[in-house]
C-alpha positions as CSV (number, residue, x, y, z in Angstrom):
1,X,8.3,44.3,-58.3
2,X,9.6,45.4,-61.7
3,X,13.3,46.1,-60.1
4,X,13.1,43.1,-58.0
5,X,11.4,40.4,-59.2
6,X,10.5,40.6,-63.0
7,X,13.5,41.8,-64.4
8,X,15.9,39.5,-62.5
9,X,13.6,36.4,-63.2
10,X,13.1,37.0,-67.2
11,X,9.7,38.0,-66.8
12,X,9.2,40.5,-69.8
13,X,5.8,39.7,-70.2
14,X,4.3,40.3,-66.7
15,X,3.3,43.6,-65.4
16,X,2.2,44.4,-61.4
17,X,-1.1,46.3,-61.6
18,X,-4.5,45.8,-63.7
19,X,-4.2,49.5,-64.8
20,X,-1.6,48.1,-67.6
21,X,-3.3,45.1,-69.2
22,X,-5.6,47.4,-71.9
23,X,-2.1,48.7,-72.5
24,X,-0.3,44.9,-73.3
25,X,-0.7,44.1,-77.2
26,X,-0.6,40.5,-76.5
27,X,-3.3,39.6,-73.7
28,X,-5.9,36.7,-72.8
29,X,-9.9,38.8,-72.6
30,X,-11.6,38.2,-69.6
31,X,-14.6,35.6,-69.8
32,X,-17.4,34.5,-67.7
33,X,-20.5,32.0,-68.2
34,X,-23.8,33.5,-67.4
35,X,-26.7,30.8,-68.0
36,X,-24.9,28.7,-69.9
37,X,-23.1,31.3,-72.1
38,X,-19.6,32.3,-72.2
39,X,-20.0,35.8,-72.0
40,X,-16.8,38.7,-72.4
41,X,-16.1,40.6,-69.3
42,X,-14.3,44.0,-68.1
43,X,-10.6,43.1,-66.8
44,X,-10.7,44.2,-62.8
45,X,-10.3,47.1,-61.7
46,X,-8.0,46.2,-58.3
47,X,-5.2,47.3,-57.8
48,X,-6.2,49.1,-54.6
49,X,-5.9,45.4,-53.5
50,X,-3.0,44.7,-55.7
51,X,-1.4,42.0,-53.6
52,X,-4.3,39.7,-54.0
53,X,-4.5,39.4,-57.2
54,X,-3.4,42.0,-60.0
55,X,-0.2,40.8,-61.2
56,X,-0.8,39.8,-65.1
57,X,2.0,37.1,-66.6
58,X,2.3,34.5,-69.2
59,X,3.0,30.7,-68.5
60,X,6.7,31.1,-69.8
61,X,7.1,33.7,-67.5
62,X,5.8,32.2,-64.6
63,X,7.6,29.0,-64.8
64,X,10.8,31.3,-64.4
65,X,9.3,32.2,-61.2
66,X,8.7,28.3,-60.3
67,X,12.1,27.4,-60.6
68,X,13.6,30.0,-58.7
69,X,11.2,28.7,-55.9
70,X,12.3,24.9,-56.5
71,X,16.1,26.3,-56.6
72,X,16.2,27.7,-53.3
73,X,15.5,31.3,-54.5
74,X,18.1,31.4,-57.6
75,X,17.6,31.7,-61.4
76,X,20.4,31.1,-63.9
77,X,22.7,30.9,-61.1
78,X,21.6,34.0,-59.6
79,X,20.0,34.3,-55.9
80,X,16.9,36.0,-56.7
81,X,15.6,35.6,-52.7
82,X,17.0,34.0,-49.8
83,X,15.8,30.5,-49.5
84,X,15.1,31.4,-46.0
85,X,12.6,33.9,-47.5
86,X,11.2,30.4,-49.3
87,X,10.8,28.4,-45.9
88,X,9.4,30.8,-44.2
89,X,6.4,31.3,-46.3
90,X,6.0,27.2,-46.0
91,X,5.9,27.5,-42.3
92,X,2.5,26.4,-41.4
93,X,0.0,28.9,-39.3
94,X,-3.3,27.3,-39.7
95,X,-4.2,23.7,-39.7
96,X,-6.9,22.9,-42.4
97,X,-7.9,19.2,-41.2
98,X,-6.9,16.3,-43.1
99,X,-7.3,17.7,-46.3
100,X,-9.5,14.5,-47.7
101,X,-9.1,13.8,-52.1
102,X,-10.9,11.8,-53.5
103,X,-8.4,9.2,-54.9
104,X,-5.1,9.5,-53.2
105,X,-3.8,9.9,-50.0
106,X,-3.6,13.2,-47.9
107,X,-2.5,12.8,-44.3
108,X,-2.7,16.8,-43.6
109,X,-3.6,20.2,-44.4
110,X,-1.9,23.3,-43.6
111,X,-1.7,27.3,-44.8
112,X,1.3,29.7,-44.3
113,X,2.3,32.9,-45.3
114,X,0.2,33.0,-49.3
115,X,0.6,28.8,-49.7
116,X,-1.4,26.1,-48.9
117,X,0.9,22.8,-47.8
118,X,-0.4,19.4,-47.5
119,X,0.7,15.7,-47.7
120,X,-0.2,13.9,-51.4
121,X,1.3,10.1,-52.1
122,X,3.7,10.4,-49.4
123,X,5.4,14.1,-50.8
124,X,4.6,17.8,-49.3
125,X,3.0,19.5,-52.2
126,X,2.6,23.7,-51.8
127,X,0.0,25.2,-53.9
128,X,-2.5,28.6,-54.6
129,X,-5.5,28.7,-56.5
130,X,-6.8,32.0,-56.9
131,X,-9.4,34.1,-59.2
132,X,-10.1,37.5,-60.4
133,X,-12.7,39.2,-63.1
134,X,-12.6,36.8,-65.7
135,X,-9.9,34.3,-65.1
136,X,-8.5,31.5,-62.5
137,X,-5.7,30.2,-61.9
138,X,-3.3,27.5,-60.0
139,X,0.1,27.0,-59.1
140,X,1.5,23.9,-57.9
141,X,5.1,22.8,-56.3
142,X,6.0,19.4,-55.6
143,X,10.3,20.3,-54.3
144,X,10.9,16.5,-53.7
145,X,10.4,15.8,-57.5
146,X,11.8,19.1,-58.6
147,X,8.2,19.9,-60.1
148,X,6.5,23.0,-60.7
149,X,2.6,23.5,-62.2
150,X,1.3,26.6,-63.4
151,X,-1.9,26.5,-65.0
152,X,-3.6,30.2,-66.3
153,X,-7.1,30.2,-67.8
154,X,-9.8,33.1,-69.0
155,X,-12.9,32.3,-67.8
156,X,-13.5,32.3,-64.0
157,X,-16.5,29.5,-64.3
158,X,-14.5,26.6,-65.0
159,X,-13.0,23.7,-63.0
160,X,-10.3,22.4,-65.2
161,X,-7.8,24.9,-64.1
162,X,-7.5,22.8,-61.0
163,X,-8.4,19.2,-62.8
164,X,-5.2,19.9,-65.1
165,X,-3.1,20.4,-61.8
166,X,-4.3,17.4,-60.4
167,X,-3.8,15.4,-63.8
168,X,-0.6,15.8,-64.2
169,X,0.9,15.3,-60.5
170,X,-1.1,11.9,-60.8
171,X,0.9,11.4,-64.4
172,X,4.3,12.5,-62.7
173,X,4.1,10.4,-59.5
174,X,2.6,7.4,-62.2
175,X,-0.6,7.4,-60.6
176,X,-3.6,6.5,-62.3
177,X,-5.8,8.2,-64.6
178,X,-9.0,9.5,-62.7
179,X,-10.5,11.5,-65.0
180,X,-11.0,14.5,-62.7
181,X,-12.3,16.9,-65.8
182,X,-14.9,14.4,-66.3
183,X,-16.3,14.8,-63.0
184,X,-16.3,18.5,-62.8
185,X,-18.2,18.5,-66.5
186,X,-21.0,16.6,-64.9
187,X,-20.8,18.8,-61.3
188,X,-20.5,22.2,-63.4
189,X,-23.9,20.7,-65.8
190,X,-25.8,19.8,-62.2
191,X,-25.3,23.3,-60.6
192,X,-26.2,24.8,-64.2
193,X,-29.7,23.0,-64.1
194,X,-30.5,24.0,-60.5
195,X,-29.7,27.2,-61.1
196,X,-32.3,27.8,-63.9
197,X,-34.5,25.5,-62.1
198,X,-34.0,28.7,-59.1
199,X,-34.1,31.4,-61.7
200,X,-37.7,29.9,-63.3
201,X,-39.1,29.9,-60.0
202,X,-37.8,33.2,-59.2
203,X,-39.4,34.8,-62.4
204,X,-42.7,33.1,-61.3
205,X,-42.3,34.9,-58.4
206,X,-42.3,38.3,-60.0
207,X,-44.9,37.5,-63.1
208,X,-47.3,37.3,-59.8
209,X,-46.5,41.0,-59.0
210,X,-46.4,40.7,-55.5
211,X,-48.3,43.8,-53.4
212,X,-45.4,45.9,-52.1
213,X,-45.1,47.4,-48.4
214,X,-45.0,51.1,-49.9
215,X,-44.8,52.5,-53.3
216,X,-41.8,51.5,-55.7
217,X,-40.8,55.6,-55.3
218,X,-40.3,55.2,-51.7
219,X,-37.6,52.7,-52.3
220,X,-35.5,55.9,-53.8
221,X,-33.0,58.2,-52.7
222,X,-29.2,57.9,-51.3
223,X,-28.1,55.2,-49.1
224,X,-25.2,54.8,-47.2
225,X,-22.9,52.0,-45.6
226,X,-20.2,53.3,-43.0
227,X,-17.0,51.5,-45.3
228,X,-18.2,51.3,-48.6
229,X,-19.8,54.7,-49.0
230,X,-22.7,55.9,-50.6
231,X,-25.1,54.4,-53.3
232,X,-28.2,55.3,-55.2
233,X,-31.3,54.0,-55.8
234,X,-33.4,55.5,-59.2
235,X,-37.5,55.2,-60.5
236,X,-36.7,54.9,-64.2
237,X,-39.8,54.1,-66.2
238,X,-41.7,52.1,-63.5
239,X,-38.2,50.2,-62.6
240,X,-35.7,50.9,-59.7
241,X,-32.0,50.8,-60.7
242,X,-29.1,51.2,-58.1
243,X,-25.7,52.6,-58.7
244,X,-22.7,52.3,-56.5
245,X,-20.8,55.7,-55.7
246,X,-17.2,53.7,-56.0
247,X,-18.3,51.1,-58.9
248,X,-19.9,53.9,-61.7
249,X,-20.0,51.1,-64.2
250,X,-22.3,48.8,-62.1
251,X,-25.4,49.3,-62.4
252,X,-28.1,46.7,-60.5
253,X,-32.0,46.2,-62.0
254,X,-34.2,45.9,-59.2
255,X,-37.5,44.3,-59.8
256,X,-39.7,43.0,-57.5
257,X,-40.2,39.6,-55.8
258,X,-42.3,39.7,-52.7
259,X,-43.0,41.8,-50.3
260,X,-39.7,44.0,-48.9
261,X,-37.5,41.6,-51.4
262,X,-36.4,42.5,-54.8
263,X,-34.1,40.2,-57.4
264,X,-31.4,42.5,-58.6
265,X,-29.3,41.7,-62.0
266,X,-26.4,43.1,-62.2
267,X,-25.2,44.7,-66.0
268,X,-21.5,43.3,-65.6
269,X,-22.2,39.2,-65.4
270,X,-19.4,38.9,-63.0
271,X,-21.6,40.3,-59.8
272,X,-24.6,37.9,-60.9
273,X,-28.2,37.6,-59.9
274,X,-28.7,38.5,-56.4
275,X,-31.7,38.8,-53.8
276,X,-32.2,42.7,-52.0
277,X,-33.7,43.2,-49.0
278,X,-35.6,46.4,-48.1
279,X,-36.4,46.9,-44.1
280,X,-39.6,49.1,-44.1
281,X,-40.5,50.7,-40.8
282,X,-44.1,52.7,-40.3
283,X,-44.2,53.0,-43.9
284,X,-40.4,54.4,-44.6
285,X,-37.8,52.8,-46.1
286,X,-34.6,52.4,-43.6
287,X,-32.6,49.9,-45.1
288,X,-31.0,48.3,-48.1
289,X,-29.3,44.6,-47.9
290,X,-27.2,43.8,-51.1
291,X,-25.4,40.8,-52.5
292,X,-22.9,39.8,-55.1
293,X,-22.0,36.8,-56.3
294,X,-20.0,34.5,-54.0
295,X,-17.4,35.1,-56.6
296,X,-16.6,38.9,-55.4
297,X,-17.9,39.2,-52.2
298,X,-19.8,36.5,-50.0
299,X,-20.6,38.7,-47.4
300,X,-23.9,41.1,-47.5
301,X,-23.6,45.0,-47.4
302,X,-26.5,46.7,-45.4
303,X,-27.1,50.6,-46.1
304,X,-29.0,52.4,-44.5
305,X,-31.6,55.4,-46.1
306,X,-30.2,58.9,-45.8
307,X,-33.6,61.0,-46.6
């Protein structure tokens, strides 16, 4: 990437893996809001997935990037990549409907090879939005008007980094202003108040100290799911804590709720405030059901009891 990419674009302030941001002098910390607080976060760790997400850049840098990709692959007079490269990563694989907005026109929807496409005012717009520990981001290309959008913030609960994008192709194209920001205030302050509606009616839940299937030691030992690997469940003064085998910094509270089903807080904000359910068979304990937050992971991970 370093050979290829950020040296012939100008890009002297981007680096490829997560590994090097506590090394960069100059860097954005990662934030997250956790009932209504902006809380400080760990940067990633993932650069075993390093394609999806673990290149670190500046704004500067990436609009070198953008207009390489609006030039048909050349910087400064340079060919960078082959603008065949450039179509072919437009081509479309998967229809995604209309693509409805809420103002303007879209007459389709499409994804190719790491962009979305889709119709807006009568011009093909490409685009990514995307998100890692602590921060999300959007790019946006409009090649018919020779514009490129790049839009980098540090707090992965927020919705302006796409109301920004959609601001200003509405000022470009001389569209009118909708206010989008304004709208995602009042969404973002809706969802806040049900969720602490849900979390108040979750603590009543466990002030009522519901009768458990088997004692709270039962619930330890190892546990073990066939790809992530192995994880451990603790009795530390009256209270079960569970630690991950390839996460040693996460650490999960379990306390419980009803029955076989236990709220777990995670320490690091990021993975949130899940429900845990415990299969319990003749009075053992076979199985473990975790969650994160959507954010990370929507998709459960059942282990099962190894003694």
């Amino acid at each position: 990437m370093e050979e290829k990419f950020f040296q012939p674009l100008g890009m002297r302030n981007t680096v490829a893996l997560t590994a090097d941001f506590p090394k960069e002098k100059n860097i954005a910390a990662a934030h997250t809001i956790k009932s209504g607080k902006l809380l400080k976060v760990p940067y990633g760790q993932i650069d075993n997935m390093a394609p999806a997400g673990s290149i670190g850049s500046s704004v500067a840098d990436m609009t070198h990037w953008l207009k390489a990709l609006l030039a048909n692959g050349k910087y400064e007079g340079r060919e960078i990549f082959s603008s065949d490269a450039i179509v072919e990563t437009r081509l479309p694989h998967s229809s995604l409907g209309e693509g409805a907005h809420p103002f303007n026109r879209r007459q389709f929807s499409l994804y190719g090879l790491g962009w979305f496409t889709f119709s807006y005012e009568g011009r093909m717009v490409v685009e990514h939005q995307g998100g890692i520990n602590g921060f999300v981001t959007a790019v946006r290309l409009v090649p018919e008007e020779n514009l490129g959008i790049v839009v980098l913030t540090n707090t992965d609960s927020n919705g302006f980094y796409t109301d920004l994008v959609e601001e200003l192709t509405d000022a470009w194209l001389g569209l009118p202003f909708r206010n989008y920001a304004g709208a995602s205030v009042a969404g973002n302050r809706e969802q806040l108040a049900d969720e602490e509606k849900q979390m108040r009616d979750i603590r009543r839940q466990m002030e009522s100290k519901p009768k458990l299937p088997v004692p709270l030691s039962a619930f330890t030992g190892q546990y073990e799911h066939p790809i992530y690997g192995k994880m451990n469940i603790r009795l530390e003064k009256d209270t079960l804590f569970m630690r991950f085998e390839h996460h040693t910094k996460l650490v999960g509270t379990l306390l419980p709720k009803r029955e076989d089903e236990f709220i777990c807080f995670y320490n690091l904000p990021i993975y949130g405030t899940e429900e845990t359910h415990f299969t319990v068979e003749n009075g053992k304990v076979k199985t473990v059901t975790t969650r994160v937050s959507d954010f990370v992971e929507n998709a459960p991970y059942v282990f099962r009891k190894l003694d």
